[in-house]
N, CA, C and O atoms as a Tinker XYZ file with bonds, in Angstrom:
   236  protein
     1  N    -86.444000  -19.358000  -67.342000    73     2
     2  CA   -85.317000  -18.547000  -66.918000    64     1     3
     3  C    -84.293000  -19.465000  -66.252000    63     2     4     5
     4  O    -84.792000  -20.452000  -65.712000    81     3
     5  N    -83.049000  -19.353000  -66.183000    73     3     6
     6  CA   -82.167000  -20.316000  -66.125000    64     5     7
     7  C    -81.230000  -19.727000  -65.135000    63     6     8     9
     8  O    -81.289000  -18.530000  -65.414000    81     7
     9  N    -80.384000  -19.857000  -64.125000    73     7    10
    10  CA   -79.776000  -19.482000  -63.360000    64     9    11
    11  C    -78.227000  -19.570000  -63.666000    63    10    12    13
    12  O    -77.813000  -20.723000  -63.788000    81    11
    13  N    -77.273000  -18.531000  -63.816000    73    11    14
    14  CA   -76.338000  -18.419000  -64.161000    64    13    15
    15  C    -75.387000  -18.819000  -63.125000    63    14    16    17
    16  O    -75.317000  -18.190000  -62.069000    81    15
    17  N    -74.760000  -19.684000  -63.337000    73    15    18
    18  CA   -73.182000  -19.602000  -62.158000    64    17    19
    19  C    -72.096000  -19.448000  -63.123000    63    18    20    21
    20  O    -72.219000  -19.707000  -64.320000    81    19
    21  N    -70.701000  -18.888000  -62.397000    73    19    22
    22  CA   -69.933000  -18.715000  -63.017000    64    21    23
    23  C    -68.436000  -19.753000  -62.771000    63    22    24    25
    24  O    -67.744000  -19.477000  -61.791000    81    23
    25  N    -68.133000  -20.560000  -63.405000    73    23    26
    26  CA   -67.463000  -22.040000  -63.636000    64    25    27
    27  C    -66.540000  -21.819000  -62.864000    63    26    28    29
    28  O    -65.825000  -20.836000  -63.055000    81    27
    29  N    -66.277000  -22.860000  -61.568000    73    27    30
    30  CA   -64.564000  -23.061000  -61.397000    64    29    31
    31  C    -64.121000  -24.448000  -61.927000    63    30    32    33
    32  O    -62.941000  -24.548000  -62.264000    81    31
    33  N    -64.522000  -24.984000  -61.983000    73    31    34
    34  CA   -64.373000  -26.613000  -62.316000    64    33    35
    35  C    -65.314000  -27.379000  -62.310000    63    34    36    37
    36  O    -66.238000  -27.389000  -61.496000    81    35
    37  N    -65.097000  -28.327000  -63.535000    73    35    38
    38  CA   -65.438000  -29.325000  -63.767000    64    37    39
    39  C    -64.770000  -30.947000  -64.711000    63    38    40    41
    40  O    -64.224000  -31.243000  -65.774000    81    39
    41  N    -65.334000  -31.665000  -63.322000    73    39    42
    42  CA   -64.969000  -33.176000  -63.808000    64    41    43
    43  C    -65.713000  -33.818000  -64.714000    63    42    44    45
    44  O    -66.771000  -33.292000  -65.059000    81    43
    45  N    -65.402000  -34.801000  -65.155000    73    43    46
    46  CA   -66.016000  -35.588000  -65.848000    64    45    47
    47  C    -66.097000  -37.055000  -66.136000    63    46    48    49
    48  O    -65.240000  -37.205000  -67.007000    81    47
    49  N    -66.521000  -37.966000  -65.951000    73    47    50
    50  CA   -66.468000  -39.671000  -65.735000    64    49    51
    51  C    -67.635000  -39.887000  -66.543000    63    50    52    53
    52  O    -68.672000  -39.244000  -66.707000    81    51
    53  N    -67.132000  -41.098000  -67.059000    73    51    54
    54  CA   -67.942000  -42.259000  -67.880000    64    53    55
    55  C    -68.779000  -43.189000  -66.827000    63    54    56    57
    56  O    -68.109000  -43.932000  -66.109000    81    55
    57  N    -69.850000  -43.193000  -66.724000    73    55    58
    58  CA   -70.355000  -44.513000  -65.811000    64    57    59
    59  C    -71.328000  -44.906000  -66.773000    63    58    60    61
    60  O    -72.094000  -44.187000  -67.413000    81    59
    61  N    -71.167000  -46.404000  -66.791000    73    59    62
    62  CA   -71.885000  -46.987000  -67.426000    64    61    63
    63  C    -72.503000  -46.481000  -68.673000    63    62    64    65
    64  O    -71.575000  -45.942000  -69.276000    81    63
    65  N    -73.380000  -46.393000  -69.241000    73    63    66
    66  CA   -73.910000  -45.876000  -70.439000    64    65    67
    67  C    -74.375000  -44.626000  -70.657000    63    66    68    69
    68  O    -75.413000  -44.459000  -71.297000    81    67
    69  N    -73.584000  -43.476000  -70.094000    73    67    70
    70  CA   -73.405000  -42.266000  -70.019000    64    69    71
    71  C    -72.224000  -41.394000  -69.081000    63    70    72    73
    72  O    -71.318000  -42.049000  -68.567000    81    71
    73  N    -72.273000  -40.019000  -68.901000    73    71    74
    74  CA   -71.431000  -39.525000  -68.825000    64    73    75
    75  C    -71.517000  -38.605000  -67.433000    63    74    76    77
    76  O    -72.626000  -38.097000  -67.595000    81    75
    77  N    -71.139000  -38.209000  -66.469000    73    75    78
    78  CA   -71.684000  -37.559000  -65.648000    64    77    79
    79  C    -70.737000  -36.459000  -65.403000    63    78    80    81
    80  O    -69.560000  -36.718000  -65.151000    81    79
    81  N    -71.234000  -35.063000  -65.470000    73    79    82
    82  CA   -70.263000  -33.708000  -65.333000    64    81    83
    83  C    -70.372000  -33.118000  -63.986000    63    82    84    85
    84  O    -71.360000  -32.413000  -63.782000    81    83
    85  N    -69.354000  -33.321000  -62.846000    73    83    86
    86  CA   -69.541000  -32.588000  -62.031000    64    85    87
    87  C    -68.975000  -31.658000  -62.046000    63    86    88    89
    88  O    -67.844000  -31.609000  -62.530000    81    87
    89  N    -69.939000  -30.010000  -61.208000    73    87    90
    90  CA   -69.212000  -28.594000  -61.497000    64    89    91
    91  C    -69.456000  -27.921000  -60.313000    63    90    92    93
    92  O    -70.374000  -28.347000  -59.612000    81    91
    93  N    -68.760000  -26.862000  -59.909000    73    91    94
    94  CA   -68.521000  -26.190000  -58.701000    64    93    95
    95  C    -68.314000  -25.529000  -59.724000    63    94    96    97
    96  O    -67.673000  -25.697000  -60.761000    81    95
    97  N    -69.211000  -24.419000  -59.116000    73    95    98
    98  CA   -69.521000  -22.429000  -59.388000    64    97    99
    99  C    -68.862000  -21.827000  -58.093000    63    98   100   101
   100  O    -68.543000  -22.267000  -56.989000    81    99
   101  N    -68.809000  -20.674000  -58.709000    73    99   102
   102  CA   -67.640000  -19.698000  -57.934000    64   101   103
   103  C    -68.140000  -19.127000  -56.647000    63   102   104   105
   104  O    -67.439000  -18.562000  -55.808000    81   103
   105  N    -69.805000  -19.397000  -56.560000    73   103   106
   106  CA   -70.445000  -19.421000  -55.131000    64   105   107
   107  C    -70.459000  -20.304000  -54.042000    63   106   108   109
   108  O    -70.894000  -20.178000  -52.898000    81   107
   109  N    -69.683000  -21.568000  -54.847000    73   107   110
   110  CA   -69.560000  -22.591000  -53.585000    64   109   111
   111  C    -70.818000  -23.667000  -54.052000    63   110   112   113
   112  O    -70.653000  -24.762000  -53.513000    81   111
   113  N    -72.055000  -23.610000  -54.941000    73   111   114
   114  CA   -72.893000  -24.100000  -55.906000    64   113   115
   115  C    -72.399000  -25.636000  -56.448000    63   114   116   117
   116  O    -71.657000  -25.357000  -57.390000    81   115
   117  N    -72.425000  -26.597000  -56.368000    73   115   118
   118  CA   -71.879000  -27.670000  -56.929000    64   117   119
   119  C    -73.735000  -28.569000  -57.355000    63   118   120   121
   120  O    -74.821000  -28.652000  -56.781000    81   119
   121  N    -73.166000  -29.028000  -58.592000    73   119   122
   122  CA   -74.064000  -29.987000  -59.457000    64   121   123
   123  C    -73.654000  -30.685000  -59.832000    63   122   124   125
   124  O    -72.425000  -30.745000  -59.888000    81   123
   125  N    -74.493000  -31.676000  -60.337000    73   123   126
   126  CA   -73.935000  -32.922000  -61.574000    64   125   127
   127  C    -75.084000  -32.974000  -62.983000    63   126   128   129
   128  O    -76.280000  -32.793000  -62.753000    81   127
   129  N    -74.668000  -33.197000  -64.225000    73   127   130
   130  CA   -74.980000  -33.356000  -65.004000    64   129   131
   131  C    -74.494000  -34.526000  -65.968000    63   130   132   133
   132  O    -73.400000  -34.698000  -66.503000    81   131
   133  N    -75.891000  -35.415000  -66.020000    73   131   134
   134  CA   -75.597000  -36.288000  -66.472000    64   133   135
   135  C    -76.329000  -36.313000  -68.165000    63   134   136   137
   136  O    -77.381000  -35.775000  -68.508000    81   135
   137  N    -75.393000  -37.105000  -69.001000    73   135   138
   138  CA   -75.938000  -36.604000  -69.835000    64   137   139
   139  C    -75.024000  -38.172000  -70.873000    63   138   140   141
   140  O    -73.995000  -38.774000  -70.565000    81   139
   141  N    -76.289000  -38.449000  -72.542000    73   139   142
   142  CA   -75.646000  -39.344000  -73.377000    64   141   143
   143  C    -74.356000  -38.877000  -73.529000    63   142   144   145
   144  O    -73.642000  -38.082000  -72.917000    81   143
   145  N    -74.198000  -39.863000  -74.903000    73   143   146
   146  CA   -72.635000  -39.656000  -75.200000    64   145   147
   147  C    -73.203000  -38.415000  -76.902000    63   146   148   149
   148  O    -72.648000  -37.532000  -77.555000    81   147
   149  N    -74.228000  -38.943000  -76.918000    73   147   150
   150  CA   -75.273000  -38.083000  -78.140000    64   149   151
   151  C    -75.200000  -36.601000  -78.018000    63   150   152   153
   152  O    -74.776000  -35.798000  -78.849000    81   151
   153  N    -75.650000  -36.401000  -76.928000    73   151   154
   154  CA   -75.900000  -35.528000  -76.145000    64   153   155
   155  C    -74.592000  -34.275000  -75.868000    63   154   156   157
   156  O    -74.533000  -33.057000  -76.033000    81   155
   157  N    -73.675000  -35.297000  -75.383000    73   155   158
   158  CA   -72.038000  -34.474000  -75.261000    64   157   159
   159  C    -71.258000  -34.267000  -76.707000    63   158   160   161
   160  O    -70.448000  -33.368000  -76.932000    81   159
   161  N    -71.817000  -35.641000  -77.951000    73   159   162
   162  CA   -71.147000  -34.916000  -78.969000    64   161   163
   163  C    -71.195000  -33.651000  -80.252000    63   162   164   165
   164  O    -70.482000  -33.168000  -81.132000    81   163
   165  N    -73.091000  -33.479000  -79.420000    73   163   166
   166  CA   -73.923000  -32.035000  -80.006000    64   165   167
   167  C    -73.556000  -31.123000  -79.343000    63   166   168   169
   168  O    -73.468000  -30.045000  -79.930000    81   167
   169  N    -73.231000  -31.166000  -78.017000    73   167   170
   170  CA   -72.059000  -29.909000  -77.185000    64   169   171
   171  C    -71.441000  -29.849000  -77.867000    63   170   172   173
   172  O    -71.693000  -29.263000  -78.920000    81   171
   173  N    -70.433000  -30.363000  -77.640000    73   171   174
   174  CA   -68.741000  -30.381000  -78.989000    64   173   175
   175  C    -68.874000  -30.093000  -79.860000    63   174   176   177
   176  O    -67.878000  -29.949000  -80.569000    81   175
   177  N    -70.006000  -29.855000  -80.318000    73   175   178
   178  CA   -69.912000  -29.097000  -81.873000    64   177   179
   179  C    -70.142000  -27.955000  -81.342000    63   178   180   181
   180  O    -69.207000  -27.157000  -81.396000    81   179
   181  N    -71.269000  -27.559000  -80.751000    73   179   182
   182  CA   -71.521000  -26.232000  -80.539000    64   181   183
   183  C    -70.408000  -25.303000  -79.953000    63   182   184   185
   184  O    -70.186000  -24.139000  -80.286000    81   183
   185  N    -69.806000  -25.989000  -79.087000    73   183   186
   186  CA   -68.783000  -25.554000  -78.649000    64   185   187
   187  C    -67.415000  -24.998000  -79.726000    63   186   188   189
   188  O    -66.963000  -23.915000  -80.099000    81   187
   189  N    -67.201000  -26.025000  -79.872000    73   187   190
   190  CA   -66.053000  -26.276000  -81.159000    64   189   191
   191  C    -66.799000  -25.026000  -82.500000    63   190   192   193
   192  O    -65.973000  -24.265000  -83.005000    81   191
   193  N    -67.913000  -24.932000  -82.856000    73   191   194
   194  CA   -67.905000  -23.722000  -83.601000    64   193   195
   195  C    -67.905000  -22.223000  -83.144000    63   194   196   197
   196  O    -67.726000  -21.223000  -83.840000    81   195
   197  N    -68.187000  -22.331000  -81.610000    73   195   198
   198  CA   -68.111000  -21.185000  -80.844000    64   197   199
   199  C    -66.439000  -20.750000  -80.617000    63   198   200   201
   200  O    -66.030000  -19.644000  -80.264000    81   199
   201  N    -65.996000  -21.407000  -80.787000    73   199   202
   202  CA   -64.057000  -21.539000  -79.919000    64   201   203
   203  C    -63.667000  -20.983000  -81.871000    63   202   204   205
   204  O    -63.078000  -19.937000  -82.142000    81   203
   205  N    -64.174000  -21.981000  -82.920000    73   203   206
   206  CA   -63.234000  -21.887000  -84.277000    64   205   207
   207  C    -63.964000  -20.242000  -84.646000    63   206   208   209
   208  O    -63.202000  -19.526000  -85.296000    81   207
   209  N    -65.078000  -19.733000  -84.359000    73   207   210
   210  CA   -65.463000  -18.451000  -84.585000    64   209   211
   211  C    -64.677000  -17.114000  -83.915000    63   210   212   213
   212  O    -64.477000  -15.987000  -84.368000    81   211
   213  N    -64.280000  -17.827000  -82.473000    73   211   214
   214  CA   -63.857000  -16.805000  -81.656000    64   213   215
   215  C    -62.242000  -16.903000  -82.019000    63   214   216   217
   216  O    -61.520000  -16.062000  -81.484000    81   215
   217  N    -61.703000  -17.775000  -82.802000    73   215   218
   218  CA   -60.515000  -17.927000  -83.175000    64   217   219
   219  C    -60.306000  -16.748000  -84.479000    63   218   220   221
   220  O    -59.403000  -15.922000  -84.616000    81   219
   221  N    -61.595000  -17.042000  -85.419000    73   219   222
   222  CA   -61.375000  -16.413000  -86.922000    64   221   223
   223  C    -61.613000  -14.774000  -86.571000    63   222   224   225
   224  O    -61.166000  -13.835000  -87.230000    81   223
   225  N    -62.453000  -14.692000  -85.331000    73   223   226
   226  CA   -62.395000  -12.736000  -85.325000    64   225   227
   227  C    -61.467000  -12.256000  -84.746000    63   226   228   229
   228  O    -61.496000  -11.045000  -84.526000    81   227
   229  N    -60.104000  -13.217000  -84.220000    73   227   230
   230  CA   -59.034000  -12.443000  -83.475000    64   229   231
   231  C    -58.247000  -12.887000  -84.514000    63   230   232   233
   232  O    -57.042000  -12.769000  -84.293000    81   231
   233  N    -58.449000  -13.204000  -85.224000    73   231   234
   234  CA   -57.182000  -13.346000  -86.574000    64   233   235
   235  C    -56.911000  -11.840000  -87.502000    63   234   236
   236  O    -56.092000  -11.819000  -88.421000    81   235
């Protein structure tokens, strides 16, 4: 089971041989996620087909 926050921001920096996402939730909640570059470009897809889907049903 996974704990939901709901996004105010997030950064993002390159260090060294990966990527690190910091995020602040709307509770005041702040994390970091670090993660490959592998890793962030299997997001981006998922993402990117979630965004081009949600594009084609409001067309």
């Amino acid at each position: 089971m996974a704990t939901t926050y709901k996004l105010v921001q997030a950064l993002a920096a390159k260090v060294d041989d990966h990527v690190e996402i910091a995020v602040e939730a709307e509770d005041g909640t702040t994390f970091k996620i670090i993660a490959s570059p592998e890793q962030l470009d299997a997001l981006t897809g998922d993402l990117e087909a979630i965004l081009d889907a949600d594009d084609t049903a409001a067309a």
